[in-house]
N, C-alpha and C positions, 0 to 999 in steps of 0.2 A: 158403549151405550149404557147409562144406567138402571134401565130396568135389567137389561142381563145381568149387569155386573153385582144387583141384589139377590138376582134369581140364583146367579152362582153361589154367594155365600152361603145361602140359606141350603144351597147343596151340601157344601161340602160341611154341613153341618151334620147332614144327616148320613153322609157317607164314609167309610173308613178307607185309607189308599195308605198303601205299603209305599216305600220309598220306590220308583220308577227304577231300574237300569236301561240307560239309554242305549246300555252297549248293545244291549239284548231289543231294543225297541222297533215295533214293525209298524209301519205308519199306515199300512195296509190294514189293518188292527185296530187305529184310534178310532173311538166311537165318542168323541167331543165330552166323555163323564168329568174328565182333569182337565179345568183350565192352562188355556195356553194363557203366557203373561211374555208382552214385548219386551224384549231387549230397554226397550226406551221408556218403557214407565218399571222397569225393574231399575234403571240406573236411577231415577229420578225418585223410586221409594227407600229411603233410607232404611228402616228395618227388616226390607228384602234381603236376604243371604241368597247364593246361590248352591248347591252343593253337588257340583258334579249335574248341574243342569236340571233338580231340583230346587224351585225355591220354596224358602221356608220365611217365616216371617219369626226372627231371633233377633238378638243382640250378638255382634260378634265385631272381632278387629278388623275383617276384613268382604268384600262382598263375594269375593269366591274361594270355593273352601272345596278341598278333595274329602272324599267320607273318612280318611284316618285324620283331619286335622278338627275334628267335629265330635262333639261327645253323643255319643247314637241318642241318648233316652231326651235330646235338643228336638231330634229329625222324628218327633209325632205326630200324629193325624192332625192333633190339633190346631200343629206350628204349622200346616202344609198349606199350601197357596196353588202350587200348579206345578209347569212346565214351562221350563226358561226356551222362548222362541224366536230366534234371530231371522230375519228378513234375507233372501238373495241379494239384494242391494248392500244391507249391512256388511253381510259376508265378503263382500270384498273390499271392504276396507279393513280386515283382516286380513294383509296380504304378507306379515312378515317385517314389515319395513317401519311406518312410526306406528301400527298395532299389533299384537301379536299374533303369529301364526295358524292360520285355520284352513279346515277343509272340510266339505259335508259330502257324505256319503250314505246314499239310504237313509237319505232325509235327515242324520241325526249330523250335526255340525261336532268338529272336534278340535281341539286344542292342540297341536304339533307344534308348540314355540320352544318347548325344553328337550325335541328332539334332534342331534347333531344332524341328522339329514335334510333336514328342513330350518338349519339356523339362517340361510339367508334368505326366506319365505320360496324358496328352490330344491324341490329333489329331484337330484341327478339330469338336470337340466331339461326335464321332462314336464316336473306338472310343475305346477304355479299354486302357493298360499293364495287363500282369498276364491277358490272356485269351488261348484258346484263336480265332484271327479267321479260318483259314484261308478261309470263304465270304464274309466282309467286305473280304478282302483282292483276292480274285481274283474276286469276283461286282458289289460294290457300290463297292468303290474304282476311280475312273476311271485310276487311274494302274495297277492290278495290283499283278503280280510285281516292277514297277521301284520299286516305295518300298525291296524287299531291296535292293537293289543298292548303296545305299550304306552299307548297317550289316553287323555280325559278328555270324557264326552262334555260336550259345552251346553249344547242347544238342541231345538228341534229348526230344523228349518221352514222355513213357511214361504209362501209367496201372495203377492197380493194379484188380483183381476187384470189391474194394470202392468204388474210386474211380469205377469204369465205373458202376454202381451206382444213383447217383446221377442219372445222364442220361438217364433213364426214358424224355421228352417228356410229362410231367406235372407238372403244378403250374408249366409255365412255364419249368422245364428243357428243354436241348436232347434230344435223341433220336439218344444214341450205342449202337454195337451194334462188337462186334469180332467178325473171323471170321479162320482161318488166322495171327493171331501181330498182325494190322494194326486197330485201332481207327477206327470210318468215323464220319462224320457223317450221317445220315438227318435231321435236322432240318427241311429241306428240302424234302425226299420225300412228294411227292404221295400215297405208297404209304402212310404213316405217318399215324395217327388212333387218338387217344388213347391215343398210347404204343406203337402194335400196328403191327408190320407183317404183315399178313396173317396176325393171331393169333400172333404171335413179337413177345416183348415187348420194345422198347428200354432200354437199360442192361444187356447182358447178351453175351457170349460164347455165336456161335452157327452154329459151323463146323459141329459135326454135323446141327443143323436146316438150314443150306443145301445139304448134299449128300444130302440128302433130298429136296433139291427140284431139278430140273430145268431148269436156265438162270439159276438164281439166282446160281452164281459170277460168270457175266459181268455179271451185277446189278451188283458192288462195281464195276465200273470206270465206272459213272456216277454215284458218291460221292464225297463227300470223304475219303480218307486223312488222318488227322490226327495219328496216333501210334500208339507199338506196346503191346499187353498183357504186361503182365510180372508174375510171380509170384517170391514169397517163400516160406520152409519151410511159414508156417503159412497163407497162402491155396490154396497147390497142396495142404496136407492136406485141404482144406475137397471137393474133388475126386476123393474116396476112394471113389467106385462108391453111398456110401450118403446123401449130403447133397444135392450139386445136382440135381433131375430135370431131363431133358430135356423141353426146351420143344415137347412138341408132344403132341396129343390122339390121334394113332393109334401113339403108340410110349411104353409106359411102363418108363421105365430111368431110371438114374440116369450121371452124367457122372463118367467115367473117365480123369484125367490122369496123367501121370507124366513127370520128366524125366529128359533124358539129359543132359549138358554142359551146355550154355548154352541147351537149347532145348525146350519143352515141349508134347509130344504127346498126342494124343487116342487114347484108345483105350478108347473106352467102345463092349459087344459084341463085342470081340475075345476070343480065347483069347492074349495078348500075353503073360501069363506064359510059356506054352511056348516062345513067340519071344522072348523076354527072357534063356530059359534061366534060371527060377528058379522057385522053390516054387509049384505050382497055387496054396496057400492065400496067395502073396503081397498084398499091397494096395497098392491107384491111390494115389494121392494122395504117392507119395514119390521121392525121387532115386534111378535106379538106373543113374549116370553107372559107377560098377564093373564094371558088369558088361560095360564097352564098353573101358576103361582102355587091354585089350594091344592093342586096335588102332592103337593110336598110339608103341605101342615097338617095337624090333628081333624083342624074341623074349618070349615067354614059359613059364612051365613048365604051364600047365592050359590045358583047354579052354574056349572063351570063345564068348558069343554074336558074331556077325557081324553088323556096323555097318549094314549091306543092308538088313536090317530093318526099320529104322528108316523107309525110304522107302514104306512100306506104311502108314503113320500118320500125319492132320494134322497140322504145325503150330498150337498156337493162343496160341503164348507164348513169352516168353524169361526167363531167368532174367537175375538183375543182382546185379554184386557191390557 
């Protein structure tokens, strides 16, 4: 969208960001400050570098680059751009075979193609290049978190509305559900039976059904994190007050998003137009990064809603340029 995508710049203009380590990265943690940049408008911008799933906006021979093949005083605030974020769909067409080898785990995707256990997009006839492993890796691999240790982080993983979708926990699909901006695994989940968790159905964005319940936030931290939700113009329209209902049998409404910047909030049941400072008759489902803009410059000449606001409304997504 291009008012984000000005509202961003003008960010990271004003903000200073250390190079990321994704090894080290907790998706439970993003707070949408560092733009995410697709997979597909990073291959499509020629002076995007990637470095170690950092991109920077340089000159260089090649588009990804490990941080010893890279001269540091390159990798500045000023050259910084974001986080390199590859899609679940992408990801498996990293399987090893005509792409190179990958696997995401804890959200952050990784580069396993220059590791002999993984040269035929196969280790030990067990997992598969190209998937989403984070309970394979850390539940059922003897060795864990130490198989990262000797590959490079690529990406973050993302998923889109429609891609969530898809993970229902039926027909043999895992049983994915997002809540606050973070993508979990339930697959696992004793709680989960036929697709349902306690009548909340898997494949679905479901911030507002858990703050309706009581001890369910602390619920997420006995799951797996796997990646973050992220919207586009036309699935955050889809989020218009009048198309997704809320998933639950004592509350009948419809799910109300809208974003600001880089980050997109809930606000279905609120009166958030007033606190938006715009039209009663406005509608969910659109960018209203504008109306935040002069908080981020010295001065301006009209009166503007306050950023504050904003902290009164879930997280359930981020936007990507």
């Amino acid at each position: 969208m291009k008012v984000s995508v000005v509202f961003m710049l003008i960010l990271l203009s004003t903000l200073n960001f250390a190079q990321i380590d994704l090894r080290t990265f907790d998706v439970t943690k993003f707070t949408g400050d560092i733009p995410l940049v697709s997979l597909q408008r990073f291959l499509q911008t020629d002076e995007y570098v990637s470095v170690e799933g950092n991109v920077y906006k340089i000159s260089a021979n090649k588009k990804f680059l490990s941080k010893s093949e890279i001269k540091p005083e390159l990798l500045s605030d000023g050259n910084f751009v974001g986080l390199l974020a590859m899609t679940i769909d992408e990801l498996r067409s990293y399987d090893g075979k005509k792409n190179p080898a990958m696997v995401a785990v804890n959200g952050v995707v990784y580069d396993v193609s220059n590791s002999t256990r993984w040269r035929t997009g196969n280790h030990q006839n067990r997992h598969n290049a190209g998937e989403e492993l984070t309970y394979d890796i850390l539940k059922l691999s003897p060795h864990g978190s130490k198989l990262l240790e000797r590959v490079v982080p690529f990406a973050v993983l993302v998923f889109s509305p429609e891609q969530l979708s898809r993970y229902s926990g039926l027909n043999k699909n895992k049983a994915y559900v997002a809540a606050f901006g973070v993508v979990y695994d339930m697959t696992q989940s004793k709680t989960i039976k036929n697709g349902l968790h306690f009548g909340y159905p898997a494949g679905n964005e479901l911030t507002f059904e858990i703050k309706q319940q009581p001890g369910h936030e602390a619920m997420l931290s006995r799951i797996y994190p796997i990646g973050l939700l992220v919207f586009d113009e036309k699935n955050l329209g889809n989020f218009d007050g009048k198309s997704v209902p809320v998933a639950s049998k004592n509350i009948s409404a419809y799910k109300s998003f809208v974003q600001v910047g880089n980050v997109v909030y809930d606000v279905t049941g609120t009166n958030w137009q007033e606190k938006f400072g715009v039209n009663p008759e406005a509608l969910a489902g659109r960018d209203y990064t504008s109306q935040f803009e002069c908080e981020l410059q010295e001065s301006c000449s009209h009166e503007h809603s306050d950023a504050s606001v904003l902290k009164e409304f879930a997280k359930v997504g981020f936007g990507i340029l």
